[in-house]
C-alpha positions in Angstrom: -5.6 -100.2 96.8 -7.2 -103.4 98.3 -8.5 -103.6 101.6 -7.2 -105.6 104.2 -9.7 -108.3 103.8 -7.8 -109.1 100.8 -4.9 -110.0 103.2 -3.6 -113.0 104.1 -1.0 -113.2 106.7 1.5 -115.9 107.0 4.2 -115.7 109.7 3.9 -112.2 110.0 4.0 -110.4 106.5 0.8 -109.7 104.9 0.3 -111.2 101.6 -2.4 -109.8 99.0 -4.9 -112.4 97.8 -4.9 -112.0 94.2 -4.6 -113.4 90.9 -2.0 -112.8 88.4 -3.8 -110.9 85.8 -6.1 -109.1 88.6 -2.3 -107.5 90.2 -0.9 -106.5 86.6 -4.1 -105.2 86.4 -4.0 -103.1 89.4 -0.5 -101.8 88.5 -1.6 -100.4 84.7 -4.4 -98.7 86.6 -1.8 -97.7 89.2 0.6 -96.5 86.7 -1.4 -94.5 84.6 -2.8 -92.5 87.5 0.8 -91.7 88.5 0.5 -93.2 92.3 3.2 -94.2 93.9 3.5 -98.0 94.7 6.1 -100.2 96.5 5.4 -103.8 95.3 7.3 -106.7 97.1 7.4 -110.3 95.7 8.0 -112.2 98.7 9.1 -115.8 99.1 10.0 -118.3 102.0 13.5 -116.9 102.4 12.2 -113.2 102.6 9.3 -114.2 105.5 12.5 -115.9 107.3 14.2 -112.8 106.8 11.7 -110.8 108.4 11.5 -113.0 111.5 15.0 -112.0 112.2 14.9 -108.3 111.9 12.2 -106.4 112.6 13.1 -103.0 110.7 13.0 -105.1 107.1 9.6 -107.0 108.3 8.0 -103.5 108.9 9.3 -102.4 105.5 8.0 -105.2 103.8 4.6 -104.8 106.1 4.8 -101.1 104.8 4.8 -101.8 101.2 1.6 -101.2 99.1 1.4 -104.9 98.0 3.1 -107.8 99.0 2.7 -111.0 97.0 3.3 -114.6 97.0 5.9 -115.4 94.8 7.0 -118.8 95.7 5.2 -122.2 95.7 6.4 -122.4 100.4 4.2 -119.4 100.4 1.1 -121.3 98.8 1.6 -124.4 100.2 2.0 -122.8 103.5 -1.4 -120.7 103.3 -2.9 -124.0 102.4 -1.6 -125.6 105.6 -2.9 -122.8 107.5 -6.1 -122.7 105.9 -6.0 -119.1 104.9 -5.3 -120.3 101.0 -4.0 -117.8 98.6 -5.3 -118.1 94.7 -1.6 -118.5 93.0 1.5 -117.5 92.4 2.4 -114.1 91.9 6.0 -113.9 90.7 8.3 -111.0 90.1 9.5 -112.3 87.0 6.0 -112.7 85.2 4.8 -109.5 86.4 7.5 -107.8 85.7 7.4 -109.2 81.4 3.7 -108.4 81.7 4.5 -104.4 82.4 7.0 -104.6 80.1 4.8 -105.7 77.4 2.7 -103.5 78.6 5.0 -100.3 78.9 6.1 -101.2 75.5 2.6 -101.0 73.7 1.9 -97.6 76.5 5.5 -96.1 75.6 6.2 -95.8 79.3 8.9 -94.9 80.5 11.4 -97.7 83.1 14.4 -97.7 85.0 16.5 -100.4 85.8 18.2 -100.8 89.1 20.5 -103.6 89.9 22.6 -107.2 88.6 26.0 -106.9 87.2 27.6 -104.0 85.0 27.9 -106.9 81.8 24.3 -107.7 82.5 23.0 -104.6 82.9 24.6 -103.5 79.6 23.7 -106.5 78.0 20.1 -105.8 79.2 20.0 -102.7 77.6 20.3 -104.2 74.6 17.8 -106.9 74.7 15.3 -103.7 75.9 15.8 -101.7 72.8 15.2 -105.0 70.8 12.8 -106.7 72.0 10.9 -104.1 73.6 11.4 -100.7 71.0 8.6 -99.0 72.5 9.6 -98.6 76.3 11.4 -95.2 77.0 14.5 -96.2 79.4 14.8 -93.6 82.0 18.3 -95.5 82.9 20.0 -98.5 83.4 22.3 -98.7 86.4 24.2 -101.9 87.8 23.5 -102.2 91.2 27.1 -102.2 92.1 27.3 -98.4 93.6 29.2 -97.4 96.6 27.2 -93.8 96.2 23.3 -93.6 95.1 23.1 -89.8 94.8 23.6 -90.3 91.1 20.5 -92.9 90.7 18.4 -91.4 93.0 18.8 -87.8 91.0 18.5 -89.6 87.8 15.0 -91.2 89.0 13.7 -88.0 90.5 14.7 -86.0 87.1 13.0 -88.8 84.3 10.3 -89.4 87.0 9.8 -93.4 85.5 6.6 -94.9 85.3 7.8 -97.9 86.7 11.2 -98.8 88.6 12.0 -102.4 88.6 15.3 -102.8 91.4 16.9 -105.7 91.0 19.7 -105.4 94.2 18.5 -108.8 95.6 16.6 -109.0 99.3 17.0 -107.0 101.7 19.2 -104.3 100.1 16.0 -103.8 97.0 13.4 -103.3 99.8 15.7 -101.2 102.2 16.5 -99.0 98.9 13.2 -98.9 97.9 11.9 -97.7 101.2 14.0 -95.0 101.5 13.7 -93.6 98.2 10.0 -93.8 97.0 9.1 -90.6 97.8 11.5 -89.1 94.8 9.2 -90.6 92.4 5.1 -91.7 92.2 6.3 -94.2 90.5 5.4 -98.4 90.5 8.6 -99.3 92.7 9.1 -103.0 92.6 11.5 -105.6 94.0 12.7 -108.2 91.1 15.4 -109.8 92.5 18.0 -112.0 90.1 14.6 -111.3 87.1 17.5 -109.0 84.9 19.8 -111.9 85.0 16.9 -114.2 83.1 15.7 -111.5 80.9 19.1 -111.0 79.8 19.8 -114.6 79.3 23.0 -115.1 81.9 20.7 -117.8 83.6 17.7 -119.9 82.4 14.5 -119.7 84.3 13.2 -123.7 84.8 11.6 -125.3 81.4 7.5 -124.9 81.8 7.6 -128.8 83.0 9.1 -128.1 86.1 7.1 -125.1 86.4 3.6 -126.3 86.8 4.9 -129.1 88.9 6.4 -126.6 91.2 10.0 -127.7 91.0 11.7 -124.7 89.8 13.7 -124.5 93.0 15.1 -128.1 92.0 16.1 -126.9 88.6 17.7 -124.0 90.0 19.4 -126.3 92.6 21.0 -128.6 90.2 21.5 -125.7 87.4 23.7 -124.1 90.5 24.7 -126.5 93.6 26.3 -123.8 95.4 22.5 -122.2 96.3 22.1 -125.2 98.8 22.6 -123.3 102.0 19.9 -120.7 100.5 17.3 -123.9 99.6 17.6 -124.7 103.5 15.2 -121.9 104.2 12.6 -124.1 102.8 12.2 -127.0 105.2 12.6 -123.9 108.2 9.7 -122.0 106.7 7.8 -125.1 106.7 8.8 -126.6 110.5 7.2 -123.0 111.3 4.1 -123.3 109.0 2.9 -126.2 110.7 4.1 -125.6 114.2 1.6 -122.7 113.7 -0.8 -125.2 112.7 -0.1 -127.0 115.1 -0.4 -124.5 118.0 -3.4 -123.0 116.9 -5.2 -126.4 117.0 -4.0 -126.3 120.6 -5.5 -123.2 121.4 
């Protein structure tokens, strides 16, 4: 565990200040002594999300780590002068303990996305990845959880990756953490990409920190969600601005 020097806090959720490699790191070290961790990889829409309801900001607050994955939340530690070393996104981490499990012959479940891409994930697993023991693969369309929940608590995973989309991943995760010491982490639409129902932006847009343009144009319909963007921001630098003030 880090202490809270380490954190950074913008708009109320505590982010860990941390490297890529130096958090995958902390998770194999994590994993292998069987600790239970809740790992949240938070973006602008998720700190807006928190603002409005208090019970999901102290969940997220809660968690073991919470990280930046999202260029608003680097940009907006910049701002406020409490700058953050990179981006720490769910997706990357979560291919880094998978190449890792599957070298460590750890065992994963999968929480989450549709039932064809769950199955269809499955798949790709076993291929691509012949060493990882899957613990299960659920689709996170379930009316009833008992099943999952025993499931987890009887394989006892090494790592749980929960791909139900914010809130519901953090409120599930929350509640259920103690069946398992597990690495518990929040992944969002990252089964979706690994099983190859959408493309993650080309490396281009990547390192010029346009993936949520790509994603716009690849689907139009996620305008209202992009919106969160210039509100995170208005609050970033009336922050600023009030602190200057004071």
């Amino acid at each position: 565990m880090f202490n809270k020097s380490k954190l950074v806090n913008i708009l109320g959720i505590n982010f860990l200040s941390i490297t890529n490699k130096q958090f995958v790191d902390q998770l194999k070290t994590d994993s292998n002594l069987h600790l239970n961790r809740f790992v949240v990889t938070a973006n602008p829409e998720i700190v807006l999300a928190a603002r409005k309801d208090k019970e999901y900001a102290n969940i997220i607050n809660s968690a073991d780590y919470v990280v930046a994955d999202g260029i608003g939340i680097i940009k907006g530690a910049k701002i406020l002068k409490k700058p953050l070393p990179e981006r720490v996104t769910g997706y990357d981490t979560m291919l880094s303990l998978l190449s890792w499990a599957n070298q460590e012959h750890k065992k994963i479940y999968f929480l989450g996305a549709k039932p064809e891409v769950a199955q269809t994930l499955s798949s790709k697993i076993k291929e691509t990845y012949p060493g990882i023991h899957i613990a299960g693969i659920n689709d996170g369309y379930f009316k009833d959880d008992s099943y999952i929940v025993e499931t987890i608590k009887n394989s006892n995973p090494d790592i749980i990756f929960v791909a139900l989309g914010f809130p519901k991943q953090e409120f599930f995760i929350n509640e259920h953490r103690h069946i398992s010491d597990s690495i518990w982490m929040g992944v969002g639409g990252s089964f979706d990409v690994l099983a190859g129902y959408s493309k993650r932006a080309p490396i281009f847009w990547q390192k010029h920190h346009l993936e949520w343009f790509y994603r716009l144009l690849q689907e139009p319909q996620r305008i209202i969600r992009m919106m969160a963007l210039p509100k995170y921001m208005l609050l970033i630098y009336r922050k600023k601005f009030l602190k200057k003030i004071n």
